[in-house]
Backbone as XML, in Angstrom:
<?xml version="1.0"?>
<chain id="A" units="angstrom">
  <residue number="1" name="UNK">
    <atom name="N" x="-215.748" y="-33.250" z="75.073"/>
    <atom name="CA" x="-216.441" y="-33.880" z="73.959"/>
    <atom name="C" x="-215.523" y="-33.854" z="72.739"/>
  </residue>
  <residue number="2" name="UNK">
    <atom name="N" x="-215.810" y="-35.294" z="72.172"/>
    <atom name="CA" x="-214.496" y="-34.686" z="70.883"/>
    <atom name="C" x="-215.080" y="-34.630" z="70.047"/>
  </residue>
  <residue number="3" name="UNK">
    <atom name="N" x="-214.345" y="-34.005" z="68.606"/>
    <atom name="CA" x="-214.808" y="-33.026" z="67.636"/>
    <atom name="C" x="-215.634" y="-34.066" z="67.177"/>
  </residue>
  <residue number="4" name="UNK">
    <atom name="N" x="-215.665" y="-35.781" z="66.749"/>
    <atom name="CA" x="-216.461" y="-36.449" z="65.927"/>
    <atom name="C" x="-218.263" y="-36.264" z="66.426"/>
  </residue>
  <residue number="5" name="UNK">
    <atom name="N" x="-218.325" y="-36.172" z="67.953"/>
    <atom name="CA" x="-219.318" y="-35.845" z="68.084"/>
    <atom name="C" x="-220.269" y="-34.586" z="68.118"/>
  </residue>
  <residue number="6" name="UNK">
    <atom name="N" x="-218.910" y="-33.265" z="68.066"/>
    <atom name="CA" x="-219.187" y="-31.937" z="68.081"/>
    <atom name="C" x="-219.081" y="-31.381" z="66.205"/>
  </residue>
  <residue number="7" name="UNK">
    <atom name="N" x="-220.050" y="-31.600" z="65.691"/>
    <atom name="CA" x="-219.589" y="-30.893" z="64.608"/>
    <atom name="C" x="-219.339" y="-29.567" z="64.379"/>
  </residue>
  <residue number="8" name="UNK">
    <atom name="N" x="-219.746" y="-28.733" z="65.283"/>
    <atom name="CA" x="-219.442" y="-27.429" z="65.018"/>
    <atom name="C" x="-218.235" y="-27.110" z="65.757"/>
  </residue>
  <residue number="9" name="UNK">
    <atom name="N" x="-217.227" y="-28.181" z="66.682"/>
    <atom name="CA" x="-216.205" y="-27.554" z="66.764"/>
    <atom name="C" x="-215.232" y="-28.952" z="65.959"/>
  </residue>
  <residue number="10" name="UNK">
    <atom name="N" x="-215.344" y="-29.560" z="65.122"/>
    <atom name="CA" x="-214.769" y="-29.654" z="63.747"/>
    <atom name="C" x="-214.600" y="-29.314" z="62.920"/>
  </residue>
  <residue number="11" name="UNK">
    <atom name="N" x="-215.686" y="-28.127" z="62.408"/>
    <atom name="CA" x="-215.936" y="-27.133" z="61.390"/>
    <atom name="C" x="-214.758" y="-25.823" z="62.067"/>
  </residue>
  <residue number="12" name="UNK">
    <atom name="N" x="-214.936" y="-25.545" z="62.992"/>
    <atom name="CA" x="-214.026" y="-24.637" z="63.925"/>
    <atom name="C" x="-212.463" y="-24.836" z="63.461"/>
  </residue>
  <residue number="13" name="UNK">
    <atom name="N" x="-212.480" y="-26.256" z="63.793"/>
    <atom name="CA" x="-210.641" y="-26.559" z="63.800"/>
    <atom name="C" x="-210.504" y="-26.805" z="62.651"/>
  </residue>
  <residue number="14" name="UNK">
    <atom name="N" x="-211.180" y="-27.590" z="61.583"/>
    <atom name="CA" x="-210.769" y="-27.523" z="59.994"/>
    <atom name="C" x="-210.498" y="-25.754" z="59.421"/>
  </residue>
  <residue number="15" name="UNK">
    <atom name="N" x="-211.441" y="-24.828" z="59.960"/>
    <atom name="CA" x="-211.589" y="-23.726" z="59.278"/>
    <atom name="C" x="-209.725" y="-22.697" z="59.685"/>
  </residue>
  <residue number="16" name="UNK">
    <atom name="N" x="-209.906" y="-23.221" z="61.079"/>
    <atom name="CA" x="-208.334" y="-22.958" z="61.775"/>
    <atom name="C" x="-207.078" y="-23.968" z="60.818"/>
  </residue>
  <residue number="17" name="UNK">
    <atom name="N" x="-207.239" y="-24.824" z="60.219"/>
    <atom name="CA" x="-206.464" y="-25.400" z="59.888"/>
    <atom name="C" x="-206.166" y="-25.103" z="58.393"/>
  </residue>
  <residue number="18" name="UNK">
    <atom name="N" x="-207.648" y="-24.545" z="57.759"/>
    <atom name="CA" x="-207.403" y="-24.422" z="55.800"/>
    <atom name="C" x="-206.705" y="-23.097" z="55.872"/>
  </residue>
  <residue number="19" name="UNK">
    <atom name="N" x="-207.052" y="-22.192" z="56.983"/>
    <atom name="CA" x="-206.529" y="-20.900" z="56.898"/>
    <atom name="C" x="-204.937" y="-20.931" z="57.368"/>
  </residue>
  <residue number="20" name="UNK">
    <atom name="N" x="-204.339" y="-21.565" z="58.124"/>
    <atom name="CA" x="-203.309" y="-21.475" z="58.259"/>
    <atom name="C" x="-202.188" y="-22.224" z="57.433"/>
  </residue>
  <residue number="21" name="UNK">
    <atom name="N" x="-202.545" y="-23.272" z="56.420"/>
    <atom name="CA" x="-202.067" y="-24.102" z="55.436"/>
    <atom name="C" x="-202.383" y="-24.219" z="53.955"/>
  </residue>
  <residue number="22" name="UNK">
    <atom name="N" x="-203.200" y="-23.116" z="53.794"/>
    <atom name="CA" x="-204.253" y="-23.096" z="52.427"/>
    <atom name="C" x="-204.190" y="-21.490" z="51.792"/>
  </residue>
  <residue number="23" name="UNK">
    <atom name="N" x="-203.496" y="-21.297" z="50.601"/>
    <atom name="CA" x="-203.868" y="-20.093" z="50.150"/>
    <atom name="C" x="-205.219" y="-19.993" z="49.344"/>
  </residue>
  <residue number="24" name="UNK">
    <atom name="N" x="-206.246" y="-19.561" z="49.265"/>
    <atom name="CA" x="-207.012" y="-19.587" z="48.926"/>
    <atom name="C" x="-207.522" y="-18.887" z="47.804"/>
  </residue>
  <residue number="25" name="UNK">
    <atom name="N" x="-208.006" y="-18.813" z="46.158"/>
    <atom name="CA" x="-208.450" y="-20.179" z="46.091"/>
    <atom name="C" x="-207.507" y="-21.092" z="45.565"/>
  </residue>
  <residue number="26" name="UNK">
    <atom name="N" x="-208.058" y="-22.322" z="45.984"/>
    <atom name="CA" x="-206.649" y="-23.202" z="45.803"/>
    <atom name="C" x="-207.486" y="-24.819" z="45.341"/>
  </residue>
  <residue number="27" name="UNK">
    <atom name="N" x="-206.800" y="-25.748" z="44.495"/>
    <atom name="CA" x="-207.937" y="-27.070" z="44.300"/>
    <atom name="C" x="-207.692" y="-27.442" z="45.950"/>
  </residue>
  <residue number="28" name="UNK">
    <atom name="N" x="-208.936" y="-28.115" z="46.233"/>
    <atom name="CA" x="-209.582" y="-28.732" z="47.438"/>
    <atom name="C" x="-210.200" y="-30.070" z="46.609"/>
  </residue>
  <residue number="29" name="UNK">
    <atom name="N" x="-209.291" y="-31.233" z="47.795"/>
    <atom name="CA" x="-209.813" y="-32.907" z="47.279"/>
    <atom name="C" x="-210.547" y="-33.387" z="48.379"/>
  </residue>
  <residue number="30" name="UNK">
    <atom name="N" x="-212.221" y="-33.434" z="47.625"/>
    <atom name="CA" x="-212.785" y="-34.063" z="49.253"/>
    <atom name="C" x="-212.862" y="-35.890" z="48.961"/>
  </residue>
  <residue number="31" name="UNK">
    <atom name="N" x="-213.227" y="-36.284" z="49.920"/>
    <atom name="CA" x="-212.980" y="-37.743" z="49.553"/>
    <atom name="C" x="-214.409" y="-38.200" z="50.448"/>
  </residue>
  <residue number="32" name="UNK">
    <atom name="N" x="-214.844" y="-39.022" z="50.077"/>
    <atom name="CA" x="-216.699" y="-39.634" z="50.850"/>
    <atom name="C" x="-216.318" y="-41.358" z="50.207"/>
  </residue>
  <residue number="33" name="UNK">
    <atom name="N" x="-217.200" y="-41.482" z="51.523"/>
    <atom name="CA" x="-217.713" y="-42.876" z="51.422"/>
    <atom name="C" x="-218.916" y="-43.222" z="51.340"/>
  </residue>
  <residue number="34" name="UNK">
    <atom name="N" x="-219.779" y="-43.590" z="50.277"/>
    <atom name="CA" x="-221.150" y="-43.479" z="50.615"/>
    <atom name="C" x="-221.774" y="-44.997" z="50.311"/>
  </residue>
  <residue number="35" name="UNK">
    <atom name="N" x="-222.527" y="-45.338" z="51.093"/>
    <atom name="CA" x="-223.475" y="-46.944" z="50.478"/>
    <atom name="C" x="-223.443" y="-46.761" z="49.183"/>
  </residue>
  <residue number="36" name="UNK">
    <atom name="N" x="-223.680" y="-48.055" z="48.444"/>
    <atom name="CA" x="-223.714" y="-47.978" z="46.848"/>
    <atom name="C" x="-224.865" y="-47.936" z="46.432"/>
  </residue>
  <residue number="37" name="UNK">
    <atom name="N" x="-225.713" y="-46.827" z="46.839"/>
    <atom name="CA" x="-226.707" y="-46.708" z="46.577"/>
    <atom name="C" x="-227.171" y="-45.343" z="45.908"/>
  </residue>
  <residue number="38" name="UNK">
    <atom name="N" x="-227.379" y="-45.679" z="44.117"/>
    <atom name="CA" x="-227.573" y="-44.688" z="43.057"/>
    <atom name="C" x="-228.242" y="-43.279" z="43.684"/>
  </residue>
  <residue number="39" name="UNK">
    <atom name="N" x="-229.262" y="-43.145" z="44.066"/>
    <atom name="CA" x="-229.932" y="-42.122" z="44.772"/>
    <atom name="C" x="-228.409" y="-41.233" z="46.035"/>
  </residue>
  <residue number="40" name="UNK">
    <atom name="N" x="-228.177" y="-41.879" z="46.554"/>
    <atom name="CA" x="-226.916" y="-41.327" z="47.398"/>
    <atom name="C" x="-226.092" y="-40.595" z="46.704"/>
  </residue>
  <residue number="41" name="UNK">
    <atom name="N" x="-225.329" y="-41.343" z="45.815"/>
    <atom name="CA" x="-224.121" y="-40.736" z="45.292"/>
    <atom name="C" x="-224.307" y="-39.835" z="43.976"/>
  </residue>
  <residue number="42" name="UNK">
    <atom name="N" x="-226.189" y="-39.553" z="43.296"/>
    <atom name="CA" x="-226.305" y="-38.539" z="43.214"/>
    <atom name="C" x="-226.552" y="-37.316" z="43.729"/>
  </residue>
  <residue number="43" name="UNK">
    <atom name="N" x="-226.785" y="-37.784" z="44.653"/>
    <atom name="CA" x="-227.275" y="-35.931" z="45.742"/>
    <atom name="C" x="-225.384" y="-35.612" z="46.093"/>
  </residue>
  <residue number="44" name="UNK">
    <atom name="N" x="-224.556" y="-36.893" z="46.021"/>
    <atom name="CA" x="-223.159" y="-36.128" z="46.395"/>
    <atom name="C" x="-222.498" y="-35.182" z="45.024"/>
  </residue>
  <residue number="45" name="UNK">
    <atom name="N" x="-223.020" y="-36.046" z="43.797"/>
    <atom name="CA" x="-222.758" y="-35.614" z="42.795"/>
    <atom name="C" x="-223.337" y="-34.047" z="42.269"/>
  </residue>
  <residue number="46" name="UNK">
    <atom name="N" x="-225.169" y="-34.098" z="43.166"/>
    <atom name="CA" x="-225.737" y="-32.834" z="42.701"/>
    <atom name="C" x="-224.778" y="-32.037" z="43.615"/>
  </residue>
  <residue number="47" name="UNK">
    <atom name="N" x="-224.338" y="-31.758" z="44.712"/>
    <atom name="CA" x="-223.716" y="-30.791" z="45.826"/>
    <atom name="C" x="-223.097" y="-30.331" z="45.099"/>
  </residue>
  <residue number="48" name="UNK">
    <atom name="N" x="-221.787" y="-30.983" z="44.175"/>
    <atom name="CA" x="-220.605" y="-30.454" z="43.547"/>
    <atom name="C" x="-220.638" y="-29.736" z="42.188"/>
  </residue>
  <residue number="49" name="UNK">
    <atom name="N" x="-222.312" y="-30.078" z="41.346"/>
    <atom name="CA" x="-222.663" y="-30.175" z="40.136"/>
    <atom name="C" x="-222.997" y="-28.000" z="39.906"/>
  </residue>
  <residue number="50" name="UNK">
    <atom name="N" x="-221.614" y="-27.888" z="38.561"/>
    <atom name="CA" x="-221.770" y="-26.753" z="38.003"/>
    <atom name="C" x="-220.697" y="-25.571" z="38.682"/>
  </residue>
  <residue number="51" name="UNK">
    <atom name="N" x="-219.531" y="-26.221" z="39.290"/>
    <atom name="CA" x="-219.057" y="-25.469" z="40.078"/>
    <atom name="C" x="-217.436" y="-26.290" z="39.652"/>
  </residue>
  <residue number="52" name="UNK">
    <atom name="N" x="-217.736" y="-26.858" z="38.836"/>
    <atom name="CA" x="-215.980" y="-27.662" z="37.703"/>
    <atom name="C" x="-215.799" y="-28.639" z="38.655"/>
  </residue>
  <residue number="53" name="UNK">
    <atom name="N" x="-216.573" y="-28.950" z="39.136"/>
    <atom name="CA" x="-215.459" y="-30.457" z="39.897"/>
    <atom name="C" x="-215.306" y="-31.544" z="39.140"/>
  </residue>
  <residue number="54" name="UNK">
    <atom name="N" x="-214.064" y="-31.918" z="39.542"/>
    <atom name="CA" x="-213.540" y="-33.551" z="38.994"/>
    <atom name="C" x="-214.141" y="-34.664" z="40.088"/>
  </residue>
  <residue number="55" name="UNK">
    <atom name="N" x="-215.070" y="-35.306" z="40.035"/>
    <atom name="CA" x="-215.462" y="-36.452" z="40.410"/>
    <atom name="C" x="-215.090" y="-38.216" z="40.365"/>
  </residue>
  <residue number="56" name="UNK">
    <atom name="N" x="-214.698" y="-38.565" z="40.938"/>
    <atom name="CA" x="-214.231" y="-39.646" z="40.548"/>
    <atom name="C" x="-214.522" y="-40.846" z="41.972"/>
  </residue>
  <residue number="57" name="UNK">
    <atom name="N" x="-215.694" y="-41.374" z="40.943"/>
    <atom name="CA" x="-215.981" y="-42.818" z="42.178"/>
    <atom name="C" x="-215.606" y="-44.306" z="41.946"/>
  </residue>
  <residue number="58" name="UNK">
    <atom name="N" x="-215.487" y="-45.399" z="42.621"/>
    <atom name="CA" x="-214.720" y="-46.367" z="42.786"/>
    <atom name="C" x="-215.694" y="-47.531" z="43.879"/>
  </residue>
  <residue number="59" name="UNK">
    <atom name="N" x="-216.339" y="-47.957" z="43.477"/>
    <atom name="CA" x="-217.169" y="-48.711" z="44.039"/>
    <atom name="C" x="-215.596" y="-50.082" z="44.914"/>
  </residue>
  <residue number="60" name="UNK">
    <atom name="N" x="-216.388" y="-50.567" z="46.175"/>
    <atom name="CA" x="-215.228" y="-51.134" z="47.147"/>
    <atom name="C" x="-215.755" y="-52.781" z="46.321"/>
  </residue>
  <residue number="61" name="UNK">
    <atom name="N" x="-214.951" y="-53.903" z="46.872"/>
    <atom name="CA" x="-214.592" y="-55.264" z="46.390"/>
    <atom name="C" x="-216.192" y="-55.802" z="46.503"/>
  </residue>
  <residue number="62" name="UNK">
    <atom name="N" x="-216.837" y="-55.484" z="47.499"/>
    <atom name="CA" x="-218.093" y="-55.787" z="47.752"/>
    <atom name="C" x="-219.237" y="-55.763" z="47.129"/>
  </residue>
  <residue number="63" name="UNK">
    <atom name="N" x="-219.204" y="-54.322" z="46.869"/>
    <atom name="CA" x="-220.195" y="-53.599" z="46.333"/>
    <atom name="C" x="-220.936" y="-52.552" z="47.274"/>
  </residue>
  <residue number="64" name="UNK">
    <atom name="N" x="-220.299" y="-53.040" z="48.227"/>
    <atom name="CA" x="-221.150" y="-52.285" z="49.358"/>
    <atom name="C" x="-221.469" y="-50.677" z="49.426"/>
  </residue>
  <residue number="65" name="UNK">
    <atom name="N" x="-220.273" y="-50.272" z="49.198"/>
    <atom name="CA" x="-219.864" y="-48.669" z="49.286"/>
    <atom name="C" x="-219.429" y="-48.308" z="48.445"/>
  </residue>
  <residue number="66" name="UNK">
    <atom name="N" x="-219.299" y="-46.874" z="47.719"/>
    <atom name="CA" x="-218.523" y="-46.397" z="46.826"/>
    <atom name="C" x="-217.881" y="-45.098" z="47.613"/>
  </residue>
  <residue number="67" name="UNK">
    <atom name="N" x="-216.672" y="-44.786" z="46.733"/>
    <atom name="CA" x="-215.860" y="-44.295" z="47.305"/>
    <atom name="C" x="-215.815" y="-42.653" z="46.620"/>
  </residue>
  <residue number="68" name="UNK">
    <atom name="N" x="-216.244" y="-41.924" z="46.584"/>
    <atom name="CA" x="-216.425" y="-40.887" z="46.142"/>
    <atom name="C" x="-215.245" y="-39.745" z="46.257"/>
  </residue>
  <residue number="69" name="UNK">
    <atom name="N" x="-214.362" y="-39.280" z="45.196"/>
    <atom name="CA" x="-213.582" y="-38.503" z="45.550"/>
    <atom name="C" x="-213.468" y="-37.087" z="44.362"/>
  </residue>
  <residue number="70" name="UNK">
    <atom name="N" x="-213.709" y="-36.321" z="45.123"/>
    <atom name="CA" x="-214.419" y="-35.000" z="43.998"/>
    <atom name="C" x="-212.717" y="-33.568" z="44.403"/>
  </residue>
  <residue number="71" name="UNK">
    <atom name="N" x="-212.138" y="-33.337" z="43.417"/>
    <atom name="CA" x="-211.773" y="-32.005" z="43.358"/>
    <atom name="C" x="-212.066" y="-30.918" z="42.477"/>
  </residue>
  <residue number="72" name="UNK">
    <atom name="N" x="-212.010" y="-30.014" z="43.484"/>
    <atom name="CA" x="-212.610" y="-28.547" z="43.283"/>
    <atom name="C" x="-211.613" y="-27.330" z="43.227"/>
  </residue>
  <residue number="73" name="UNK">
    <atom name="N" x="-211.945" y="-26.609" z="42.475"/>
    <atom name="CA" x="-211.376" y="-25.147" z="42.871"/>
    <atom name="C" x="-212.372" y="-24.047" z="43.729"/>
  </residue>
  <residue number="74" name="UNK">
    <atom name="N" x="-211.937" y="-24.286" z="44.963"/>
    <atom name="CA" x="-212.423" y="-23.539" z="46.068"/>
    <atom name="C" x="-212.269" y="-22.175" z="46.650"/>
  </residue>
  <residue number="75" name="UNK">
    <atom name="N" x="-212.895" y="-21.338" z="47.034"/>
    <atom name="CA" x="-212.329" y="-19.986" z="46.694"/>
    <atom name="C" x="-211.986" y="-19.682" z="48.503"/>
  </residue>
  <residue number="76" name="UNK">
    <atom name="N" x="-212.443" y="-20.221" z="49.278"/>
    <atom name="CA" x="-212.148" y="-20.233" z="50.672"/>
    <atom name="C" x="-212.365" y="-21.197" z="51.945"/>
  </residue>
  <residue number="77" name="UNK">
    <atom name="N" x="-211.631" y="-20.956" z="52.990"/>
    <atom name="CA" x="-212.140" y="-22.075" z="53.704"/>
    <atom name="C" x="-213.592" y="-22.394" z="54.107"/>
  </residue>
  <residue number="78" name="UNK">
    <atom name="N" x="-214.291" y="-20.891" z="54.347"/>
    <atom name="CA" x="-215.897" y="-21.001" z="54.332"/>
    <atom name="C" x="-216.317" y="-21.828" z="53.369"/>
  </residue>
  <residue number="79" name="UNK">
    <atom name="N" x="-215.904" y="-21.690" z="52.290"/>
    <atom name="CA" x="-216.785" y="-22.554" z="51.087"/>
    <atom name="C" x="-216.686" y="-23.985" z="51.182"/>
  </residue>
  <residue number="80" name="UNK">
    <atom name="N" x="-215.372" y="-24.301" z="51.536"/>
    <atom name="CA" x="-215.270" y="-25.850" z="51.844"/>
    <atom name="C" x="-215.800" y="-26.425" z="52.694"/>
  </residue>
  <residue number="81" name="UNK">
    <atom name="N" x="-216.483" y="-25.971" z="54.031"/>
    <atom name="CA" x="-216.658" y="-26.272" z="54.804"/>
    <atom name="C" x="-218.332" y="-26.729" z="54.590"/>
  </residue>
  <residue number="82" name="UNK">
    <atom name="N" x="-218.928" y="-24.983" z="53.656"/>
    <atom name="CA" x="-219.817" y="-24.992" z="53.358"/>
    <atom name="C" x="-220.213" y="-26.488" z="52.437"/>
  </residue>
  <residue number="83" name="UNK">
    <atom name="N" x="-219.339" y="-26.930" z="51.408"/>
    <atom name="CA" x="-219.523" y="-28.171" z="50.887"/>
    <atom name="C" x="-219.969" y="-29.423" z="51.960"/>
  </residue>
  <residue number="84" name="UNK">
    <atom name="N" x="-218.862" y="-29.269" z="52.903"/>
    <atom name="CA" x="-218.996" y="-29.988" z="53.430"/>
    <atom name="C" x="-220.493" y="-30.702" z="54.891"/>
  </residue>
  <residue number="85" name="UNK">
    <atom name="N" x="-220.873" y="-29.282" z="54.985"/>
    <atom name="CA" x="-221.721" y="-29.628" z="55.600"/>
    <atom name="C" x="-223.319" y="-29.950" z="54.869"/>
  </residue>
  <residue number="86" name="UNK">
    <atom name="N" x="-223.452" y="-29.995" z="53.376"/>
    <atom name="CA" x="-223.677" y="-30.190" z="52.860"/>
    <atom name="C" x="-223.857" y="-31.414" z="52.337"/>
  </residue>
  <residue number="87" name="UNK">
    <atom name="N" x="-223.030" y="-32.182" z="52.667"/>
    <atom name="CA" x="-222.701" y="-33.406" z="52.032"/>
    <atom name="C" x="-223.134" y="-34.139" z="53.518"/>
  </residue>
  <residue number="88" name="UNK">
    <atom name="N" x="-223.233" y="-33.369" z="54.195"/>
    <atom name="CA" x="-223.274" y="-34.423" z="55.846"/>
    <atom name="C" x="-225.230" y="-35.014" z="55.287"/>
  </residue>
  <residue number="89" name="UNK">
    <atom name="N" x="-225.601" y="-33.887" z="54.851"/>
    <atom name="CA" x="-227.215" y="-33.732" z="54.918"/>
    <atom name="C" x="-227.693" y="-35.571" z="53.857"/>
  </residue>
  <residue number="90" name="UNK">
    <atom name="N" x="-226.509" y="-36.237" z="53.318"/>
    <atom name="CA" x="-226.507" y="-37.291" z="52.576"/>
    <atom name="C" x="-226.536" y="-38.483" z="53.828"/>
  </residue>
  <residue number="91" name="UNK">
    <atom name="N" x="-227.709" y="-39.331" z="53.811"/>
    <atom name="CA" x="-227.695" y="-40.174" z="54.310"/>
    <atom name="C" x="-226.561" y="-41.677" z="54.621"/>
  </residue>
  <residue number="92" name="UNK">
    <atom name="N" x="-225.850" y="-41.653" z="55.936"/>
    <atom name="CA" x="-224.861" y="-42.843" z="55.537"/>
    <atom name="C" x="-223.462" y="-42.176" z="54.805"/>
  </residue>
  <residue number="93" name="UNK">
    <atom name="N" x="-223.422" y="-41.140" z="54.628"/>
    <atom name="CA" x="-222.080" y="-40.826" z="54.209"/>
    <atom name="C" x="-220.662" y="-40.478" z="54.928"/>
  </residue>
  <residue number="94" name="UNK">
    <atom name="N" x="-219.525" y="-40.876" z="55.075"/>
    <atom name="CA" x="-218.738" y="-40.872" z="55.549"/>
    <atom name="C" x="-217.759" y="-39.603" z="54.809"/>
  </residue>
  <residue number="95" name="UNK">
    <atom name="N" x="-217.268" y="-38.392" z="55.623"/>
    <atom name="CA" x="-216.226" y="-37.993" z="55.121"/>
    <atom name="C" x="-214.729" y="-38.315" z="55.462"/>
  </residue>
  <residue number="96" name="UNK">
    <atom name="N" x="-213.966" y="-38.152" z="54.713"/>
    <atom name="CA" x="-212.663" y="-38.336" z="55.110"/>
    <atom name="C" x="-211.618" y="-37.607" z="54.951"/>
  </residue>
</chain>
């Protein structure tokens, strides 16, 4: 099974991967794709909200999607991950 359909052994190999390439804490750039839909890309905005992130979105030629790209100062790979599964709980959102 591969990891896109296994999320818990994506969470596995990212967590294998921040630890062996990542001193921690260190800024962490997550990047999302979400429908352009206001309600969406605030619940991505509440996830990150009060914890210093730089946010920065970019709606696509369409309108369709916006492009959401937030950095953080992260204190470990747990925590990122923790963001991240977090952000899954957002309807339609793509990480990258």
């Amino acid at each position: 099974m591969s990891s896109k359909n296994d999320p818990q052994a994506f969470y596995s190999k990212l967590k294998v991967q921040l630890d062996e390439t990542t001193e921690f804490p260190a800024l962490y750039m997550y990047k999302f794709i979400v429908p352009s839909d206001e309600q969406k890309i605030k619940q991505v905005h509440e996830i990150f909200d009060n914890i210093g992130a730089v946010i920065d979105t970019k709606q696509s030629s369409k309108g369709t999607y916006t492009s959401v790209t937030i950095t953080v100062n992260m204190k470990s790979a747990d925590a990122v991950i923790e963001k991240y599964k977090e952000a899954s709980a957002v309807e339609g959102i793509i990480s990258l």
